[in-house]
N, C-alpha and C positions, 0 to 999 in steps of 0.2 A: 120767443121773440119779444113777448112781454117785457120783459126785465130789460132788455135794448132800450126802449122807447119811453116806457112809463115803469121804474123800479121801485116808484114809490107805494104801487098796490098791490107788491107779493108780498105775502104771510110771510115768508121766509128772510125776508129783504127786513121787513121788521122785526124780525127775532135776533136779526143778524144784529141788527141796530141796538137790540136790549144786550148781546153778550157784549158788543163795543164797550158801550156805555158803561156798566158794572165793573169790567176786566178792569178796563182806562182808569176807574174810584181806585179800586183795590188796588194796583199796581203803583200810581202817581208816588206815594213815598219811596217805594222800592228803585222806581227808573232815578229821581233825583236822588237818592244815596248813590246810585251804580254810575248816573251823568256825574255829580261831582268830586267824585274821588276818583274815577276814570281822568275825568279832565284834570286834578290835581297832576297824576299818573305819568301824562305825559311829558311835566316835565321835572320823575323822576330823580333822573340826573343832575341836573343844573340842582335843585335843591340837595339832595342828599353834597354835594360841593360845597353847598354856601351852607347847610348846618355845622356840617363835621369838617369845614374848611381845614382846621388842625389836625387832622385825620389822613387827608388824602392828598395835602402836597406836600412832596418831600422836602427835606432840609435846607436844599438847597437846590440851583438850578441842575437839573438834571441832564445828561448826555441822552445825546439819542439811543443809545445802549447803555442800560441802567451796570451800576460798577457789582450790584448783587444779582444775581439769575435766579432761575425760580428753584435748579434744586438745592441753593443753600438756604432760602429762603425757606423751601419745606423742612431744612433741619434744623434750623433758628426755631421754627415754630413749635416742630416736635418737642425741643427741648425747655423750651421755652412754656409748655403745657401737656405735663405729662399726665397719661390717663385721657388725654381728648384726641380723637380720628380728626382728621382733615379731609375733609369731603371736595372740596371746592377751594383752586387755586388760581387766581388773575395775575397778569404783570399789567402794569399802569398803560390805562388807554391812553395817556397822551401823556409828553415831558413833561416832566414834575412832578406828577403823581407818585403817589404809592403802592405796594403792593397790595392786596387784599387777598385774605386765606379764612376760609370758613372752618371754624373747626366747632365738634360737639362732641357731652357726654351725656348721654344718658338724654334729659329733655332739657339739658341746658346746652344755647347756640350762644356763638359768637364770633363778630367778622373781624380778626383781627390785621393791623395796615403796617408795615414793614416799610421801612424807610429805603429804596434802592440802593442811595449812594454811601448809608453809614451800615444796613442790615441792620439795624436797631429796631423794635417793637415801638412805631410811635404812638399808638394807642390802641383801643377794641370797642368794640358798640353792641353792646346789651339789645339785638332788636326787639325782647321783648319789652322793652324800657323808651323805644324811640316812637313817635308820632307819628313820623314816616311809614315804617313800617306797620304799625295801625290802623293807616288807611292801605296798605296793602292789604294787608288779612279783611279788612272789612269789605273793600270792593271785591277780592276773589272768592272766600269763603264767610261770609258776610260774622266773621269774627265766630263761627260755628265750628271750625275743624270739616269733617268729612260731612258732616248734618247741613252745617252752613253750605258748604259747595253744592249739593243735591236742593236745597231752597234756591239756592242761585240760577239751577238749571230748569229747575220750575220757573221760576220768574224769568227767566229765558226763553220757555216754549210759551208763558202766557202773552209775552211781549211777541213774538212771533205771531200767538193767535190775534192779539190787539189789529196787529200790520195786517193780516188776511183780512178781518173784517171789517177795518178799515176800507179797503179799498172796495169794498163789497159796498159800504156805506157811501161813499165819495162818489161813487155810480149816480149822477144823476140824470140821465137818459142822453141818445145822441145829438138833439135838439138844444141840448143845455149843458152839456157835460167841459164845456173851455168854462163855463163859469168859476169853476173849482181850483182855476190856477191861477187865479188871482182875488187881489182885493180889494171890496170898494167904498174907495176910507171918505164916500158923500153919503153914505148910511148910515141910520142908527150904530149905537155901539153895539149892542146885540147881534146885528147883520155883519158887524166889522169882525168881532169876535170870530163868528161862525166862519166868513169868509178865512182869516186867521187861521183859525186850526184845521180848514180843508186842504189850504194851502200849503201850507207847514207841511201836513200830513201826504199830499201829494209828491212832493220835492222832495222828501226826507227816508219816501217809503224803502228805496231800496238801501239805502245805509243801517235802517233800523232794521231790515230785515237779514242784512248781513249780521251787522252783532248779536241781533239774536238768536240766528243759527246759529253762529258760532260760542254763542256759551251756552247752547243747547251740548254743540260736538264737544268742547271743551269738559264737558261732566262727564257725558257718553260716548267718547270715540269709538269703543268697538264696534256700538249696534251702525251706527250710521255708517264708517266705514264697509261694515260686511253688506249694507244695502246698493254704496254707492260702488261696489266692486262687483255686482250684478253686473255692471252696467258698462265696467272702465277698470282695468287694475289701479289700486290703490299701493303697489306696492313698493313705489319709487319712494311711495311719503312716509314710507315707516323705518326703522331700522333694522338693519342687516342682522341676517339670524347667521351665527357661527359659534364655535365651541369652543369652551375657556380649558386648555387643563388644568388640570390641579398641581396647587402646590402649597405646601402647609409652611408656615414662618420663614421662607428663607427669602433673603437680598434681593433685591433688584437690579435691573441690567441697568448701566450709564441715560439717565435719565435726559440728560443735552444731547445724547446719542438717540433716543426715541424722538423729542422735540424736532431732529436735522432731518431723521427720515421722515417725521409728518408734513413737515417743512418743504420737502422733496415731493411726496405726494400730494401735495398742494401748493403748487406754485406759483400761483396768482393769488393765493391766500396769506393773512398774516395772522402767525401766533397769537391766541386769545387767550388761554387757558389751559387748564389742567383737571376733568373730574376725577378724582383720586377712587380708588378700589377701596368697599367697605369690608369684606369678606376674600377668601381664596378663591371665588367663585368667579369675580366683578375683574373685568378689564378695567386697563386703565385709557382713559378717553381725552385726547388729546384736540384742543378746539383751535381750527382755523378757519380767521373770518373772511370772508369774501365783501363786506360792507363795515357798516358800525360794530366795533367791538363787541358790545351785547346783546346785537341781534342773532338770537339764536337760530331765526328762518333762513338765516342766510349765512350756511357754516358748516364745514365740512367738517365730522367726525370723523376721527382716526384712530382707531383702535388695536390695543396691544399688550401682549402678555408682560405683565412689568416684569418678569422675572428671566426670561428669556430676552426679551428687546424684540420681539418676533411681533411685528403689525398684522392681523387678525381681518382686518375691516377697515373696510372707508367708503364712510356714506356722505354726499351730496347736499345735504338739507337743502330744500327748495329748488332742488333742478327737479322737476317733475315730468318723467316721459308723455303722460297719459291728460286726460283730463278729469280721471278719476283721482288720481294723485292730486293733481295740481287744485281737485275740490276738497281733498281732505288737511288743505291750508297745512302742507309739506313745508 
């Protein structure tokens, strides 16, 4: 009942206070790379537009249905760069855009943009060449590869411990405790300050402690999942388990024939894409969005044996039955 009343004379309330205070030193550079290139991040889009503005609107005004589709498009591109897989295939989020086709060999990418209405190759972007991308890799795997991404989710659980003992610290008894949600800007600056960062810290506690779980779960979804499925199936939030046959080099079934029936199995959705199969092993995964074109949360995968035309699976992303699912941010 101590700690209710008077928190400022437990041992432990102080200790609490010294992990704060060291965490919060050693973290400050790390949160301001992750705060500014997040904040770049979000408006991704509109930038990546106005760089490569020559890139991604097409020739000319475009039709609501582009005059090329995406499977001539994927054999433009084939041709057009023999020896590179195509991973990842987009038709233009909005009239006048371009297409965009990712394709690699070996450890070299490239996103090349397909003109709809001429099928012409209007350019490609080097992302390891772009700025953009730069601060991609820097705020996800802080420019490390797989080392970077595991420092990120360290710096994720510490930010997490920052917010816990934060609020441990912001405790200051029930007599006095509305003082911390505001400030009193007739005081020293000292007092303004401290007011400042109680406050900040009260108001902000549960956003920071969402993103920091979440690029805790973002490193490690397995463990956290298998805990939070104690508890609630997580199983709405993951993808459908089902079995690929085999099939070693041969042709594919009518590829606008796949797109009609995903089309069909999602009809309140619209075509976004195409991940393309790396191996004879890998479906081919057909993307319909239910919101913004590249919101993946919110997008019905459709899955199917490219060689047959036979659809396999179809998962929901983001309808989550449960509230175990819907916590493992399906």
């Amino acid at each position: 009942m101590g700690f209710l009343y008077k928190p400022q004379r437990r041992w432990w309330r102080k200790a609490t206070f010294q992990i704060h205070l060291w965490v919060g030193v050693v973290l400050c550079l790390y949160m301001l790379v992750i705060g500014v290139t997040g904040s770049i991040l979000v408006f991704e889009s509109e930038l990546e537009h106005a760089v490569y503005s020559q890139l991604w609107r097409a020739s000319s005004p475009s039709l609501d249905k582009p005059a090329v589709e995406l499977p001539a498009v994927i054999n433009i591109v084939t041709k057009a760069y023999p020896g590179y897989r195509i991973s990842v295939a987009y038709p233009p989020d909005r009239p006048g855009d371009n297409f965009e086709v990712f394709v690699h060999k070996n450890d070299r990418l490239l996103y090349v943009f397909i003109d709809p209405n001429t099928g012409k190759i209007a350019g490609e972007i080097n992302p390891y060449r772009s700025w953009l991308i730069w601060i991609i890799e820097l705020h996800f795997n802080l420019l490390g590869g797989r080392v970077g991404e595991i420092l990120n989710g360290i710096g994720a659980g510490f930010l997490l411990l920052l917010c816990l003992t934060g609020a441990v610290v912001w405790w200051s008894g029930l007599k006095h405790w509305t003082r911390g949600l505001k400030i009193g800007f007739r005081k020293n600056w000292k007092r303004i300050n401290f007011d400042l960062h109680s406050a900040t810290g009260f108001w902000t506690l549960l956003i920071l402690s969402m993103w920091a779980f979440t690029g805790v779960y973002f490193i490690w979804p397995k463990p956290i999942e298998s805990f939070v499925n104690r508890f609630s199936s997580v199983a709405s939030a993951n993808p459908p388990q089902f079995s690929m046959p085999q099939h070693r080099n041969m042709p594919w079934a009518d590829l606008n024939m796949m797109i009609h029936q995903a089309e069909r199995s999602s009809p309140d959705a619209k075509f976004a894409g195409a991940f393309l199969p790396q191996s004879d092993k890998d479906a081919l995964t057909l993307l319909m969005s239910r919101g913004a074109p590249r919101n993946f949360t919110q997008m019905d995968y459709v899955y199917f044996d490219p060689v047959t035309g036979k659809q396999l699976a179809l998962w929901h992303r983001g309808v989550n039955n449960t509230w175990g699912a819907d916590s493992s941010f399906g």
